[in-house]
NUTI-67745 format. One record per residue (C-alpha): residue number from 1; y negated, x negated, z; residue in one letter. Coordinates in nm, 2 decimals. Layout:
<rs>
i:NUM&Y:Y&X:X&Z:Z&aa:a .
...
</rs>
This chain:
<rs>
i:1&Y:6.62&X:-7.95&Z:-3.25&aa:x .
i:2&Y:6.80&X:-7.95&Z:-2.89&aa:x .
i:3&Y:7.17&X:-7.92&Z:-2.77&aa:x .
i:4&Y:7.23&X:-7.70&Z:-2.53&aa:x .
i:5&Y:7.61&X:-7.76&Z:-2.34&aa:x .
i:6&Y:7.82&X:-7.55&Z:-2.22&aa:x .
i:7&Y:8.07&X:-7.63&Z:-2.00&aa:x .
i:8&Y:8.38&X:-7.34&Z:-2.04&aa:x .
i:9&Y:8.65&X:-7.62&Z:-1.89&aa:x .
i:10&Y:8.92&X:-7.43&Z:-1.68&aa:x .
i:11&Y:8.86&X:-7.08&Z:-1.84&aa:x .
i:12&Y:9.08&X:-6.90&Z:-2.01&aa:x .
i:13&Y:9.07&X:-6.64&Z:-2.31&aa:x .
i:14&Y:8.87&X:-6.44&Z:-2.30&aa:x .
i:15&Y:8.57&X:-6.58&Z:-2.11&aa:x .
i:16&Y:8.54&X:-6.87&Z:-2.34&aa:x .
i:17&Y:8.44&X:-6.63&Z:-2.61&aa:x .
i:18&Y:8.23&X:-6.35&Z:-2.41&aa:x .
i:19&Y:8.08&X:-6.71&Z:-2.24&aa:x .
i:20&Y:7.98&X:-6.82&Z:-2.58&aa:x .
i:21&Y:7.84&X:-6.49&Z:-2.76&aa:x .
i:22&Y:7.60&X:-6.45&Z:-2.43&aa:x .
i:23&Y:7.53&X:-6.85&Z:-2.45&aa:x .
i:24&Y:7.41&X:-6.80&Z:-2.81&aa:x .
i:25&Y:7.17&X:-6.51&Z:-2.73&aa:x .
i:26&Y:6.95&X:-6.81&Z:-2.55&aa:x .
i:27&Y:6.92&X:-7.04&Z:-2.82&aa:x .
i:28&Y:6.66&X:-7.07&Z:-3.06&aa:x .
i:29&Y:6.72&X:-7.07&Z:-3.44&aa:x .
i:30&Y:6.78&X:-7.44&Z:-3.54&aa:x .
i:31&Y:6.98&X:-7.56&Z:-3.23&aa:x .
i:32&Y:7.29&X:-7.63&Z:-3.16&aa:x .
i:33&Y:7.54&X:-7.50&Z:-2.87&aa:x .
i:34&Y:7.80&X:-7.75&Z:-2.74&aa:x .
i:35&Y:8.10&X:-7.58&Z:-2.61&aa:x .
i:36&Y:8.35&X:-7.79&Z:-2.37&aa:x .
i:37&Y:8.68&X:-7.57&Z:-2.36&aa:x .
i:38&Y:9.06&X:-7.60&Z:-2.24&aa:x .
i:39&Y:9.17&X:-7.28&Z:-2.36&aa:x .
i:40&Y:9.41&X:-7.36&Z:-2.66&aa:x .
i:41&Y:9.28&X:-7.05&Z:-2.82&aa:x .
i:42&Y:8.94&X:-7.10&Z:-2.83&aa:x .
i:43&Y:9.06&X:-7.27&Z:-3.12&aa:x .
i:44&Y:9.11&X:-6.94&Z:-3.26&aa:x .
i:45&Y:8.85&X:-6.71&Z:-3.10&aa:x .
i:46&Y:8.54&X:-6.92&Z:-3.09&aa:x .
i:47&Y:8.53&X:-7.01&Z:-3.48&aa:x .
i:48&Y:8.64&X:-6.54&Z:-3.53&aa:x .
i:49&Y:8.33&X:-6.47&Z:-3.30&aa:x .
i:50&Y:8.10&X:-6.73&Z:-3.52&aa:x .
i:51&Y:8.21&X:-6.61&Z:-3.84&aa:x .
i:52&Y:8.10&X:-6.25&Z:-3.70&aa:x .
i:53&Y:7.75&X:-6.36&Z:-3.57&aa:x .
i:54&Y:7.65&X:-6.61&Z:-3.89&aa:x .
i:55&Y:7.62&X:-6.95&Z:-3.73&aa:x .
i:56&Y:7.82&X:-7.28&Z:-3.84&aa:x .
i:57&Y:8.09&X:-7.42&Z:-3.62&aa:x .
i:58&Y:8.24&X:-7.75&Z:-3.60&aa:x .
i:59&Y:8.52&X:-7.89&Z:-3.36&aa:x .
i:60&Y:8.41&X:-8.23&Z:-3.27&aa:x .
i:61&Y:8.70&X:-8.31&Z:-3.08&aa:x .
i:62&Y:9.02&X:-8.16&Z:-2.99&aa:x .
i:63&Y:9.29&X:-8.38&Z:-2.78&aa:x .
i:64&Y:9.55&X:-8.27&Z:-2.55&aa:x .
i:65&Y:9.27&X:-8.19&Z:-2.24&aa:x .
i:66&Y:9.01&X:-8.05&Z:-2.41&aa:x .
i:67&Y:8.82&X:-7.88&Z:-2.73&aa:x .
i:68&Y:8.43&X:-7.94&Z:-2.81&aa:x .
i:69&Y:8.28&X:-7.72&Z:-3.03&aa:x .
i:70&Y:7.92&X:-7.76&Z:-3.17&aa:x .
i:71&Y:7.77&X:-7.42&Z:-3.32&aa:x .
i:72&Y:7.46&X:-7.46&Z:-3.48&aa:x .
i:73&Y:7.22&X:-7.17&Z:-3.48&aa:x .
i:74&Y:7.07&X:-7.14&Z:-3.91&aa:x .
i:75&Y:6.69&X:-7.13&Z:-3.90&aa:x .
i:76&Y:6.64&X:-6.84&Z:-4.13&aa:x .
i:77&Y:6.85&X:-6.51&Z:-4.12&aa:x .
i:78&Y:6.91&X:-6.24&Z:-4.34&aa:x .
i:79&Y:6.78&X:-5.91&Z:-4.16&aa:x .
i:80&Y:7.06&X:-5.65&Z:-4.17&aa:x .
i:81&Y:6.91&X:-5.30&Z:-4.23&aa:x .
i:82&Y:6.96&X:-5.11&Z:-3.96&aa:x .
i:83&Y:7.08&X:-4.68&Z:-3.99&aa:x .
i:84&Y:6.72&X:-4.63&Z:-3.81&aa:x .
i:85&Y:6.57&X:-4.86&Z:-4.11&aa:x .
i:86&Y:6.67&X:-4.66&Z:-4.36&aa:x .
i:87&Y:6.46&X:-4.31&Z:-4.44&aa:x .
i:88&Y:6.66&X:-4.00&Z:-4.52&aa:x .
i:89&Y:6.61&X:-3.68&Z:-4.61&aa:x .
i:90&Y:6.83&X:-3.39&Z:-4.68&aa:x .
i:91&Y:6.68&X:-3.15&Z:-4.99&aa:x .
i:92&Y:6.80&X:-2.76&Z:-4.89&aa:x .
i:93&Y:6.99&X:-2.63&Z:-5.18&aa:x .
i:94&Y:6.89&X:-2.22&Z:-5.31&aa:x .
i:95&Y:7.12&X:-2.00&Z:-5.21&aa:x .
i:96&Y:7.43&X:-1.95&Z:-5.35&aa:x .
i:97&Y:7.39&X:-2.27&Z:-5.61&aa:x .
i:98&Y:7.49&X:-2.60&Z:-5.44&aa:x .
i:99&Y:7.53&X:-2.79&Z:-5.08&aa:x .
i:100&Y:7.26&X:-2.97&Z:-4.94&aa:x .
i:101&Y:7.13&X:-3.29&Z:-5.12&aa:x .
i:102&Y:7.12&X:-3.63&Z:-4.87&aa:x .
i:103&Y:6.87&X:-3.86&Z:-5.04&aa:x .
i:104&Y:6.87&X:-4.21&Z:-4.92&aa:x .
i:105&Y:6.57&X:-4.44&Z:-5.05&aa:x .
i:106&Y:6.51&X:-4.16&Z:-5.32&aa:x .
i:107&Y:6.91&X:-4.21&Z:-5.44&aa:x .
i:108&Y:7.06&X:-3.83&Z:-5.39&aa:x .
i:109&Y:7.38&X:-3.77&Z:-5.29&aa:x .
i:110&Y:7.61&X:-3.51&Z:-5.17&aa:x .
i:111&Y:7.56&X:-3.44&Z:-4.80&aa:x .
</rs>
């Protein structure tokens, strides 16, 4: 397991965020991401941005100068299923009876 730091010192919101999600894209699964901020509300958009990707965040310190978050990358991962994932089929109706028939993973429903 490596660190990988990341110094965000002097940036403000936004970029500390955007910096981070494109930092995490790099490391591996079981690593950690140190993040050196002095945004005050990185304190608020760094931990929203890792609740949306998965990962675990901790603030290791947070004084008056600056904020050092350590996200740590989970080994295993749930793969999300994905539209393109998923087979579908639409079952034509006869004429005149009903609409169209969507069937997802052999579950039918209305289209």
């Amino acid at each position: 397991m490596t660190t990988t730091k990341l110094d965000l010192t002097g940036l403000k919101c936004p970029l500390p965020a955007l910096k981070t999600r494109k930092a995490l894209k790099t490391v591996t699964p079981g690593d950690f991401l140190e993040v050196h901020c002095t945004d005050p509300l990185s304190v608020i958009d760094i931990p929203n941005l890792i609740r949306e990707t998965g990962d675990k965040v901790e603030i290791t310190e947070w004084n008056e100068t600056r904020i050092v978050f350590l996200i740590e990358r989970p080994m295993a991962r749930w793969k999300t299923p994905k539209a393109d994932d998923t087979p579908v089929r639409v079952v034509p109706a006869k004429a005149g009876t009903q609409p169209p028939i969507c069937e997802v993973n052999g579950i039918a429903a209305p289209a």
